[in-house]
C-alpha positions in Angstrom: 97.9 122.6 120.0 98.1 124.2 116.9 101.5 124.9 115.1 102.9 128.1 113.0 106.4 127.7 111.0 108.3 129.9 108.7 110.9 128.5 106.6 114.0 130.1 104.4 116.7 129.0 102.2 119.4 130.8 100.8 122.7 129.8 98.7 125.4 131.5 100.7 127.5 133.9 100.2 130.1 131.2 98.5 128.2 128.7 96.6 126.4 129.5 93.1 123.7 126.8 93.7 121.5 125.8 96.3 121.3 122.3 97.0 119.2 123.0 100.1 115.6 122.2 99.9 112.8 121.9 102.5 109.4 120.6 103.2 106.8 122.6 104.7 103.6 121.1 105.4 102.3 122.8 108.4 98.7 121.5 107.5 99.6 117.9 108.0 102.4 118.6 111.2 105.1 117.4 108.9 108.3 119.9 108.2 111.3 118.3 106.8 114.9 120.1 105.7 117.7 118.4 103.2 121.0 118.8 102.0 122.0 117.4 99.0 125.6 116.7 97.6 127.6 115.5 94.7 128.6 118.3 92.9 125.5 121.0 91.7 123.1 119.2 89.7 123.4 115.7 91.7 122.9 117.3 94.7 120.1 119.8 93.8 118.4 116.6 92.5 119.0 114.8 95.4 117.2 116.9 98.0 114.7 118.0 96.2 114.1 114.5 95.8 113.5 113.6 99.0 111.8 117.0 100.1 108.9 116.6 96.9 108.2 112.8 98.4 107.3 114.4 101.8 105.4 117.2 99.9 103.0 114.6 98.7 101.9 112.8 101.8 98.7 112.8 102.7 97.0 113.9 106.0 96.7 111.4 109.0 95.3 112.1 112.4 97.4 109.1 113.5 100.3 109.6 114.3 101.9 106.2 113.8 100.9 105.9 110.7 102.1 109.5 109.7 105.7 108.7 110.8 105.8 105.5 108.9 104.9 107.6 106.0 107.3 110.2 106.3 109.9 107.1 106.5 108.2 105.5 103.6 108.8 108.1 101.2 112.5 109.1 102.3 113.1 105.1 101.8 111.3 105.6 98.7 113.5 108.7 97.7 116.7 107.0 98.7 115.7 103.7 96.3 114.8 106.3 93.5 118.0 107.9 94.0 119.9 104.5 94.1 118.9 103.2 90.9 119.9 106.7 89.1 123.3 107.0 90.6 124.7 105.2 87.4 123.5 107.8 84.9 125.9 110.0 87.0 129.7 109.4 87.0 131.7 108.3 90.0 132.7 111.9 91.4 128.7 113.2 91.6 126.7 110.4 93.3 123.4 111.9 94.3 123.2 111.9 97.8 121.2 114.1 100.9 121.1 114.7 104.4 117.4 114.6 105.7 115.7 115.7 109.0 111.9 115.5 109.6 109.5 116.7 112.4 106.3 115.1 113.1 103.5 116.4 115.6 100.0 115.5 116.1 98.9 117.4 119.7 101.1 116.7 122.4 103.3 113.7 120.4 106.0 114.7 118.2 108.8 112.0 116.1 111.6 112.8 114.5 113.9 111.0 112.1 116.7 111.7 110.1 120.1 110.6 108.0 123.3 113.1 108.2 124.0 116.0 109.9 121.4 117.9 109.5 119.6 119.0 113.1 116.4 119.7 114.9 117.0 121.4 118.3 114.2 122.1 120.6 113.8 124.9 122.9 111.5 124.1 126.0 112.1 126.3 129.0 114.4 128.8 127.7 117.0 126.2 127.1 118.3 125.2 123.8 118.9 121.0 123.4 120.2 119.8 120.2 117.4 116.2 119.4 119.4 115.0 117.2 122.7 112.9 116.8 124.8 113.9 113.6 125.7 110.9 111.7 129.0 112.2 110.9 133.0 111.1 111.2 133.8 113.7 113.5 130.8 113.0 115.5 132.4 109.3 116.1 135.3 110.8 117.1 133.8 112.9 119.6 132.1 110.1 121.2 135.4 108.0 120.7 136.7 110.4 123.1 139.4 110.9 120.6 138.9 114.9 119.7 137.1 117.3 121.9 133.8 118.8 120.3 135.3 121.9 120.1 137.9 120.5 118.2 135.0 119.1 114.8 134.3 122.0 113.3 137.8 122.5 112.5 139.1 118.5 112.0 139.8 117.8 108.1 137.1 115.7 108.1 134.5 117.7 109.4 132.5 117.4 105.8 132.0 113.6 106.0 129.2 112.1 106.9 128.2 108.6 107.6 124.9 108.2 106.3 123.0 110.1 103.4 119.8 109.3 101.3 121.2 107.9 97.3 124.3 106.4 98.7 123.3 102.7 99.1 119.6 100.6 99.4 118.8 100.1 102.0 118.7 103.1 104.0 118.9 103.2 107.9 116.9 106.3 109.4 117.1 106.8 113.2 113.9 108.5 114.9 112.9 108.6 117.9 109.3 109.7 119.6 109.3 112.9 121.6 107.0 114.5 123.9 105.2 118.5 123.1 104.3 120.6 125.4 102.7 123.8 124.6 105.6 126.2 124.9 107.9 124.5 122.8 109.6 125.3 120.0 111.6 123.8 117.1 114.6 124.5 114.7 115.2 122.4 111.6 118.5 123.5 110.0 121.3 122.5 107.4 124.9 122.5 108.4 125.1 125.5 106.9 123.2 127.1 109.9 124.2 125.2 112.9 128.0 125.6 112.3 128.1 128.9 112.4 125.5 129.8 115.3 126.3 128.2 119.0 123.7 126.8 121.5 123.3 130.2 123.3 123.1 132.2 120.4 120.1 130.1 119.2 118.8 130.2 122.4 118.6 134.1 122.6 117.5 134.4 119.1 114.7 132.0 119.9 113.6 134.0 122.0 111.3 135.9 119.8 107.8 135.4 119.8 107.7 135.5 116.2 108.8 132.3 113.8 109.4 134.1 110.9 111.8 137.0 112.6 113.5 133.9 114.2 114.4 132.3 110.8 115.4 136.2 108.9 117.5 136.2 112.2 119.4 133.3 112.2 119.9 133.7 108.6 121.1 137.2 109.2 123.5 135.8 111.3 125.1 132.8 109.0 124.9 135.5 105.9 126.9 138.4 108.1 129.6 135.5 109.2 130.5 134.4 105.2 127.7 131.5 105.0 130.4 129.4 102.7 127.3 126.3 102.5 123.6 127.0 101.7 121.6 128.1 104.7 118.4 126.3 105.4 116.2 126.3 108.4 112.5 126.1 109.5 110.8 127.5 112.3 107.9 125.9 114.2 106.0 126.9 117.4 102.9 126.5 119.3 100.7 129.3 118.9 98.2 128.8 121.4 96.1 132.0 120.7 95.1 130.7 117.6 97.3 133.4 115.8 96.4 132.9 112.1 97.6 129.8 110.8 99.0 129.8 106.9 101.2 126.4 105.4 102.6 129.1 103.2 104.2 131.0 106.0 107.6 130.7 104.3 110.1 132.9 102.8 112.6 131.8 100.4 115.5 133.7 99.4 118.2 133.0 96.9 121.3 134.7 96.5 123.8 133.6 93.7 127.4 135.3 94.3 130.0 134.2 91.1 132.6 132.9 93.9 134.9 130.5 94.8 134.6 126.8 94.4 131.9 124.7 95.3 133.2 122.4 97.7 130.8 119.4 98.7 130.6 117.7 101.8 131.9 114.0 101.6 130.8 110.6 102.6 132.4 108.2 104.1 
C-alpha cells in the first residue's frame, strides 16, 4: 500500500500565535501533530520540539523498530524540554500534546500524550483511535458528566499528560491493523471540538486528502476557531496517484484579538 497525506495549520481566528506544529514524513509512514502550551513562546517551542525530533528519524522497513523510534525521540523531546523548564518562570512551563501514526503495509501504531486525536475511517464509519488524556475525559468514564456535557465543563482545557511537564513520560500506543480503504485524521483540539463524528465522516468522504484538510479547516475557521487548527490527512492511494512528502499546505492567519488563553494541566 502506498500512502498520500496533506497537512495544514493555521492560528485561529483568536490567537496571535500558532503553537501548533506537525510532522509530515510520508516517505518514511510517519505523520505526527502537536500542541504546545504555556503561554506563546513556551508553547511554540514546545511542539516544535517534539515535531523536529520526529522530522529527523530515519527510514526503517521494520516496523518495530520504527515505533520505538518515533517513542524514542518524543521521550527524547520531553527530557529536552524538562531540563529547560527552569529557564522559564512558573506560569509558562513548556509543555505539548503529541499524536503520531505509523504504517509500514498493512500494520499501522499509534501513540500519543494529550488530547490530541487520530480517528480512522474504514467503511464509511468514523471511529475516534484514540483516548484523550484529559480531566473531563475521567469524568466521562467516571460516569460522573455525560460526554456531551465536556466540551462545555470548566475544566475542559486540562489535560492529564503532556510532553515538558515531568521525566519520565508515559506514551500510550497501541498496534492497529490497515486495510486498503482506510483513512486517517490527525488533528489538534482545535479541530476536533468543533467538528462531530458525522460531520467528519461526510467530509471524509472525499477522494481527495488535501480538499479533506481545506474542508475541515473551512469548517473550524467559519465556526470562530478560538485555538490553532491543525490536522493531517492520510489515505491509501492504491492507483499509484503521484506520491509527494511535500503534499502540505500551511496557512497562517494572525488576527490582533482577544487573549490567549492556554489549555491547562493538571
Amino acid at each position: 500500500m502506498t500512502f498520500k497525506s496533506s497537512a495544514t495549520t493555521h492560528v485561529g481566528m483568536v490567537r496571535k500565535v500558532n503553537q501548533d506544529s506537525y510532522a509530515e514524513r510520508t516517505d518514511i509512514g510517519v505523520w505526527a501533530v502537536a500542541d504546545g502550551m504555556g503561554g506563546h513562546e513556551a508553547g511554540e517551542v514546545a511542539s516544535a520540539t517534539v515535531t523536529d525530533a520526529i522530522k529527523e528519524l530515519q527510514p526503517n522497513d521494520n516496523i518495530v523498530e520504527m515505533l520505538a523510534a518515533v517513542e524514542q525521540s518524543i521521550m527524547s523531546a520531553n527530557l529536552q524540554l524538562t531540563q529547560q523548564a527552569a529557564s522559564y518562570d512558573s506560569q509558562r512551563v513548556p509543555g505539548s500534546t503529541i499524536v503520531a501514526l505509523v504504517i509500514n503495509g498493512d500494520q499501522g501504531a499509534i501513540v500519543w500524550a494529550g488530547d490530541s486525536r487520530i480517528y480512522r475511517r474504514r467503511d464509511r464509519i468514523v471511529t475516534q483511535l484514540t483516548r484523550d488524556h484529559s480531566h473531563v475525559q475521567d469524568l466521562v468514564e467516571q460516569g460522573v458528566i455525560l460526554e456531551s456535557e465536556a466540551e462545555s465543563h470548566p475544566m475542559a482545557n486540562v489535560i492529564t499528560r503532556a510532553v515538558g511537564i515531568s521525566d519520565p513520560l508515559e506514551l500510550d500506543s497501541q498496534w492497529i491493523d490497515v486495510r486498503d480503504d482506510d483513512q486517517f485524521l490527525l488533528c489538534s483540539d482545535g479541530l476536533s471540538r468543533l467538528v462531530t463524528n458525522d460531520e467528519l465522516q461526510t467530509m471524509m468522504d472525499n477522494k481527495d486528502s488535501e480538499e479533506v484538510t481545506q474542508s475541515l479547516l473551512h469548517t473550524a475557521l467559519v465556526r470562530g476557531a478560538r485555538d490553532n487548527v491543525t490536522l493531517i490527512c492520510v489515505k491509501n492511494c492504491p492507483d499509484n496517484d503521484e506520491i509527494s512528502n511535500t503534499d502540505e499546505t500551511t496557512l497562517d492567519h494572525n488576527p490582533g484579538s482577544l487573549d490567549d488563553p492556554d489549555f491547562d494541566f493538571d
